[in-house]
Biotite code that builds the C-alpha atoms (Angstrom):
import biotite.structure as struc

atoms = struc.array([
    struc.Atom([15.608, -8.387, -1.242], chain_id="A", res_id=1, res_name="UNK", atom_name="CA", element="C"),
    struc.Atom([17.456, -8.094, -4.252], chain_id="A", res_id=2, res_name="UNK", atom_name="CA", element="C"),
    struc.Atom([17.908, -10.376, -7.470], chain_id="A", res_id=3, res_name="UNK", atom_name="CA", element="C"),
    struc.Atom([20.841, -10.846, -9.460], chain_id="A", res_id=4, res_name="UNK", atom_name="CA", element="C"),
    struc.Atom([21.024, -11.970, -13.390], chain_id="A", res_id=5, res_name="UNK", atom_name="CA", element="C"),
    struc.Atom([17.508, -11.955, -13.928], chain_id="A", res_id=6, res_name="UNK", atom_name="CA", element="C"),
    struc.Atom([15.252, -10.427, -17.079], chain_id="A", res_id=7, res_name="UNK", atom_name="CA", element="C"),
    struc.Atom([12.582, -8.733, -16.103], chain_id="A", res_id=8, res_name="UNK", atom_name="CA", element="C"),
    struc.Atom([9.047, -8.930, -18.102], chain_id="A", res_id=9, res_name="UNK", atom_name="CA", element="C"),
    struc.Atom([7.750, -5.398, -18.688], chain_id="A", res_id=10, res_name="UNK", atom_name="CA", element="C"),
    struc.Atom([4.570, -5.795, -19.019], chain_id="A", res_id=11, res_name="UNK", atom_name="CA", element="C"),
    struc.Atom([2.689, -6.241, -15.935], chain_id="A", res_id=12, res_name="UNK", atom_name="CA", element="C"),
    struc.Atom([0.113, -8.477, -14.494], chain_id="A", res_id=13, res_name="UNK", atom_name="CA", element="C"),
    struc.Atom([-3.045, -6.192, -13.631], chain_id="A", res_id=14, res_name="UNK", atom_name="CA", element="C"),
    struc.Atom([-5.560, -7.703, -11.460], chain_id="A", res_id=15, res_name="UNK", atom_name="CA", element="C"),
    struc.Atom([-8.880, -6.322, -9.852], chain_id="A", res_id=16, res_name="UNK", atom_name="CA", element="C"),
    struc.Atom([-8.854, -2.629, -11.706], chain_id="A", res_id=17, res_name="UNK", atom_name="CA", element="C"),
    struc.Atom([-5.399, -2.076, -10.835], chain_id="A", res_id=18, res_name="UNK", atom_name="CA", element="C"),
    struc.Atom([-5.528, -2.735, -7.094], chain_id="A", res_id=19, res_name="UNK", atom_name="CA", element="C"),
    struc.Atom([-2.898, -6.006, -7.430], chain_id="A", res_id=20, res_name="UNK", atom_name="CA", element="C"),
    struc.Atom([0.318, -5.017, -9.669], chain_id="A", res_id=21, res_name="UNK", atom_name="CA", element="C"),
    struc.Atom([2.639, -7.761, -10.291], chain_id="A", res_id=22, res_name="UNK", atom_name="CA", element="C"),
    struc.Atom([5.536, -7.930, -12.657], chain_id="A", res_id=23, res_name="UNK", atom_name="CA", element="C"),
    struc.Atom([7.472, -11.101, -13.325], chain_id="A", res_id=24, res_name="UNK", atom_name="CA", element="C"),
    struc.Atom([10.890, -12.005, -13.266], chain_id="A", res_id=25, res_name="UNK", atom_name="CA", element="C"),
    struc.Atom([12.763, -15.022, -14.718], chain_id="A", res_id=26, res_name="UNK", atom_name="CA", element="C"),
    struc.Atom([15.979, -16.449, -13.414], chain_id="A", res_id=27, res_name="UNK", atom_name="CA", element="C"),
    struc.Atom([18.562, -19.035, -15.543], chain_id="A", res_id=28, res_name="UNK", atom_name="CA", element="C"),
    struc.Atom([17.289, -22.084, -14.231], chain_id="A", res_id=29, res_name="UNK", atom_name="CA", element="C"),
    struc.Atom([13.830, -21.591, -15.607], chain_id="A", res_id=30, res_name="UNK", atom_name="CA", element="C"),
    struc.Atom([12.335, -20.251, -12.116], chain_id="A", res_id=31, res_name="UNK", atom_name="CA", element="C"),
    struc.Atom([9.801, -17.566, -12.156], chain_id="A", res_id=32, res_name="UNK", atom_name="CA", element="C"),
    struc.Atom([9.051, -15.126, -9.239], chain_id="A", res_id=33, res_name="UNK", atom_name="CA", element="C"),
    struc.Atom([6.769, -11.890, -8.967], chain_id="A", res_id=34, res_name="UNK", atom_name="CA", element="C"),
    struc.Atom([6.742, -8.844, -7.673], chain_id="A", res_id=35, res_name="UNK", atom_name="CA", element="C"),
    struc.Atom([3.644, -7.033, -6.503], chain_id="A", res_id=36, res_name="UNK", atom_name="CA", element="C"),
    struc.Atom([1.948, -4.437, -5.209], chain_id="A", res_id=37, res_name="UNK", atom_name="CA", element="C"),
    struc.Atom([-1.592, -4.821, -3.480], chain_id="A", res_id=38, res_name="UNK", atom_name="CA", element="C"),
    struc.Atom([-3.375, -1.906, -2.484], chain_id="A", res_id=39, res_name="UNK", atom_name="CA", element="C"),
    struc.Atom([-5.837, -1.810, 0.030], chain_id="A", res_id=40, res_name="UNK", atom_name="CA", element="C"),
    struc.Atom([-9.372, -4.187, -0.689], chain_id="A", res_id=41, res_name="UNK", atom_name="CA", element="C"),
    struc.Atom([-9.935, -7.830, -0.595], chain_id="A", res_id=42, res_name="UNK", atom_name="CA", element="C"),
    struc.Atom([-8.827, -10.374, -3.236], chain_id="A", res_id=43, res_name="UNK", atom_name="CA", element="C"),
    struc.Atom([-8.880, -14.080, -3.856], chain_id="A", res_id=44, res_name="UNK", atom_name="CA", element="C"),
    struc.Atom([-6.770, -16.232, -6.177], chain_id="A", res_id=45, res_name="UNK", atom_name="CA", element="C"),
    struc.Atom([-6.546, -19.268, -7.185], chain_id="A", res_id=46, res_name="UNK", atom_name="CA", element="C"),
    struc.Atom([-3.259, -21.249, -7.280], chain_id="A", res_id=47, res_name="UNK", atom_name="CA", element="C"),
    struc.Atom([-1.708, -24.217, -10.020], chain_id="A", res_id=48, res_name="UNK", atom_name="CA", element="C"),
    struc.Atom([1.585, -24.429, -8.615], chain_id="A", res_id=49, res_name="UNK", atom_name="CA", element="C"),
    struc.Atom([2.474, -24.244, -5.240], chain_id="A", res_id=50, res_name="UNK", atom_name="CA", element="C"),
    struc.Atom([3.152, -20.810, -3.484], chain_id="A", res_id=51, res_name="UNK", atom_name="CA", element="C"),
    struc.Atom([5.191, -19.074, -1.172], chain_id="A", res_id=52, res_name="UNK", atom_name="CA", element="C"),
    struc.Atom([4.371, -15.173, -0.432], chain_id="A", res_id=53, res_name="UNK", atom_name="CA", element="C"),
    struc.Atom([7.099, -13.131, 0.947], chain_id="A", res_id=54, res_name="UNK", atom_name="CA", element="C"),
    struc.Atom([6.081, -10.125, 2.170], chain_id="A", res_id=55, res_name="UNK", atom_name="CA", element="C"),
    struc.Atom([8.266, -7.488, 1.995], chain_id="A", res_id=56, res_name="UNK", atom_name="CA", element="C"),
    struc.Atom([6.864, -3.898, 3.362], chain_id="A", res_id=57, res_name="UNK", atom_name="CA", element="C"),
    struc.Atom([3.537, -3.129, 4.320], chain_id="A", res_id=58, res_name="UNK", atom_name="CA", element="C"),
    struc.Atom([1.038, -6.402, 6.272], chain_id="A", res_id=59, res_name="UNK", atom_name="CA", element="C"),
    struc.Atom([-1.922, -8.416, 5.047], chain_id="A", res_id=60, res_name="UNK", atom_name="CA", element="C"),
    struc.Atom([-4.160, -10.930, 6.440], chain_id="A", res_id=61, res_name="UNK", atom_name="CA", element="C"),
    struc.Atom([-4.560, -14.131, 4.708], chain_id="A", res_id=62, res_name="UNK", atom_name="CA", element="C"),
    struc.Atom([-6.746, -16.660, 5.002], chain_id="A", res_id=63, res_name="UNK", atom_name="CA", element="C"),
    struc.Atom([-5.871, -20.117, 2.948], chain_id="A", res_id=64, res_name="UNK", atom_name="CA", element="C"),
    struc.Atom([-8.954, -22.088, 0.964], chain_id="A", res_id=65, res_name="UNK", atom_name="CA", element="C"),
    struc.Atom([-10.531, -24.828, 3.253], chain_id="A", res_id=66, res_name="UNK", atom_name="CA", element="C"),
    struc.Atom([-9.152, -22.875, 6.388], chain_id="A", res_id=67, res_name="UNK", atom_name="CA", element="C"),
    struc.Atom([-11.544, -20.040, 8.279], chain_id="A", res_id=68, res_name="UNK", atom_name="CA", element="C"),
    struc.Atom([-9.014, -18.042, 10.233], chain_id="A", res_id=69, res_name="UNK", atom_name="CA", element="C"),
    struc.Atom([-7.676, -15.075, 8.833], chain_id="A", res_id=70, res_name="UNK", atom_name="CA", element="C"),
    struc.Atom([-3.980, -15.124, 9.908], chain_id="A", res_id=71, res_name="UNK", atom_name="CA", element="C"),
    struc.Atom([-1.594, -11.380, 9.750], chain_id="A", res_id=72, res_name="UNK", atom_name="CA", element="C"),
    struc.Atom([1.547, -11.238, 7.919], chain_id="A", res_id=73, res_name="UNK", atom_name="CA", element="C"),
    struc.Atom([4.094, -8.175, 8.209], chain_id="A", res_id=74, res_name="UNK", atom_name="CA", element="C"),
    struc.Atom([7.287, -7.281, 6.613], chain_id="A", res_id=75, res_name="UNK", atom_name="CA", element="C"),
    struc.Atom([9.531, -10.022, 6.698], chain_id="A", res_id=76, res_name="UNK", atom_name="CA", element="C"),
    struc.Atom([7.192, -12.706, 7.082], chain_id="A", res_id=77, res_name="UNK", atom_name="CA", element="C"),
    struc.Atom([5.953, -15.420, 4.195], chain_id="A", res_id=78, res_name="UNK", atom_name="CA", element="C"),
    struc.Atom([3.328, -18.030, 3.755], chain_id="A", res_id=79, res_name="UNK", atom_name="CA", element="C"),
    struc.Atom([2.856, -20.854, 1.755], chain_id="A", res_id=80, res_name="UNK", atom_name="CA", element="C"),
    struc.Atom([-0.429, -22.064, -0.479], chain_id="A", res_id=81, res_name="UNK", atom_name="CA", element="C"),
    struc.Atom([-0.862, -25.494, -1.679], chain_id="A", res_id=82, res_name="UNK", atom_name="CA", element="C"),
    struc.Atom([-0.677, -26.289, -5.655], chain_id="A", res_id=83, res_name="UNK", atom_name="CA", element="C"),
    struc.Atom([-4.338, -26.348, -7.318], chain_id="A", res_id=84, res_name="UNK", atom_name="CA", element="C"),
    struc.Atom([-5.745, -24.634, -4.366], chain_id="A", res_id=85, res_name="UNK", atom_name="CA", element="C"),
    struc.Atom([-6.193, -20.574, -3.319], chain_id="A", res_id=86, res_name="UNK", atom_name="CA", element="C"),
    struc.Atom([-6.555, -18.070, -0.882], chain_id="A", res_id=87, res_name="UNK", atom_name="CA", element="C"),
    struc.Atom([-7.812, -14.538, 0.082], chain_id="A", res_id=88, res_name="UNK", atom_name="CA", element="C"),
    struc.Atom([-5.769, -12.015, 1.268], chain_id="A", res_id=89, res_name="UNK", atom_name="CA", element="C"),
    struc.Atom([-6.940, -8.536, 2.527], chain_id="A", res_id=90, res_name="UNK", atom_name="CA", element="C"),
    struc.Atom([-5.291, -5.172, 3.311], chain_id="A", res_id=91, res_name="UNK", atom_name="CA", element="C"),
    struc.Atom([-6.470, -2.699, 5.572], chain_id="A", res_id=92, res_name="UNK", atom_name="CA", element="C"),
    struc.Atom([-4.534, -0.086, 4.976], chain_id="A", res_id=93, res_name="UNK", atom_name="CA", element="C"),
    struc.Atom([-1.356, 1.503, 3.076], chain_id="A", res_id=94, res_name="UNK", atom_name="CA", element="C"),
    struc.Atom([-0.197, -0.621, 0.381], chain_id="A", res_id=95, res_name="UNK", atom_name="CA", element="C"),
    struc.Atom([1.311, -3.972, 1.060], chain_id="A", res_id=96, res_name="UNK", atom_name="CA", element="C"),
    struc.Atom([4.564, -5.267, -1.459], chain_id="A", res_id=97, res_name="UNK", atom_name="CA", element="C"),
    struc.Atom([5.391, -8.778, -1.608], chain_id="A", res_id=98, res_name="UNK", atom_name="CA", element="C"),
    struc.Atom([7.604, -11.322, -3.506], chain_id="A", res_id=99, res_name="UNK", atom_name="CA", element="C"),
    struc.Atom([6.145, -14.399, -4.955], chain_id="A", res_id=100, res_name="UNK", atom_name="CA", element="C"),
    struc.Atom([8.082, -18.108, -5.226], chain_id="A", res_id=101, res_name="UNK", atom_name="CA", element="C"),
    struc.Atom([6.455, -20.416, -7.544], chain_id="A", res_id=102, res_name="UNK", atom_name="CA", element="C"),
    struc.Atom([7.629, -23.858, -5.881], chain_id="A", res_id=103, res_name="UNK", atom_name="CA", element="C"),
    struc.Atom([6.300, -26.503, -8.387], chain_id="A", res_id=104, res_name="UNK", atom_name="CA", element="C"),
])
C-alpha cells in the first residue's frame, strides 16, 4: 500500500508503553489515515469516528464492543468499527502492521 502527495506527522502516537505505534498522515482533501505498529499484548480503544482497519502484514484477532466473538484478521484483510463505539484487538505473536481509514 502506498500513498501519494501526502505530509506525514512526525511525531507519533504512543499507546500502552510503546506496544501500539501509530503515525498519521494527511491527504489534500482533509482525510486523515494512520499507520501502526502493534506488538504482541491485548489492547482496547475507543472510537469517535467511524473505522476501517486494514491490515497489512502480520494477523490479529478482534473482537468489536457489544459483540463476544473474537474474529482473526491476516494480511490483506480489514474491518470496520462503528463511530462512538470500540473494540479490542489482540496479537499473539510477531508484530502485526495495519493502516487506519477514518470514515466520518
Amino acid at each position: 500500500m502506498q500513498f501519494e502527495n501526502v505530509t506525514a506527522i512526525a511525531k507519533a502516537n504512543v499507546y500502552f508503553d510503546g506496544k501500539v505505534v501509530s503515525h498519521s498522515i494527511l491527504f489534500g482533501d482533509g482525510s486523515k489515515k494512520t499507520l501502526g505498529l502493534i506488538y504482541p499484548g491485548e489492547y482496547h480503544f475507543g472510537t469517535d469516528a467511524a473505522e476501517e482497519m486494514a491490515i497489512v502484514d502480520g494477523a490479529c484477532e478482534v473482537v468489536l464492543d457489544g459483540q463476544e466473538e473474537m474474529v482473526g484478521y491476516a494480511a490483506d484483510t480489514a474491518f470496520q468499527v462503528p463511530a462512538k463505539s470500540g473494540f479490542t484487538i489482540r496479537v499473539q505473536e510477531g508484530v502485526c502492521q495495519y493502516v487506519c481509514s477514518f470514515l466520518g
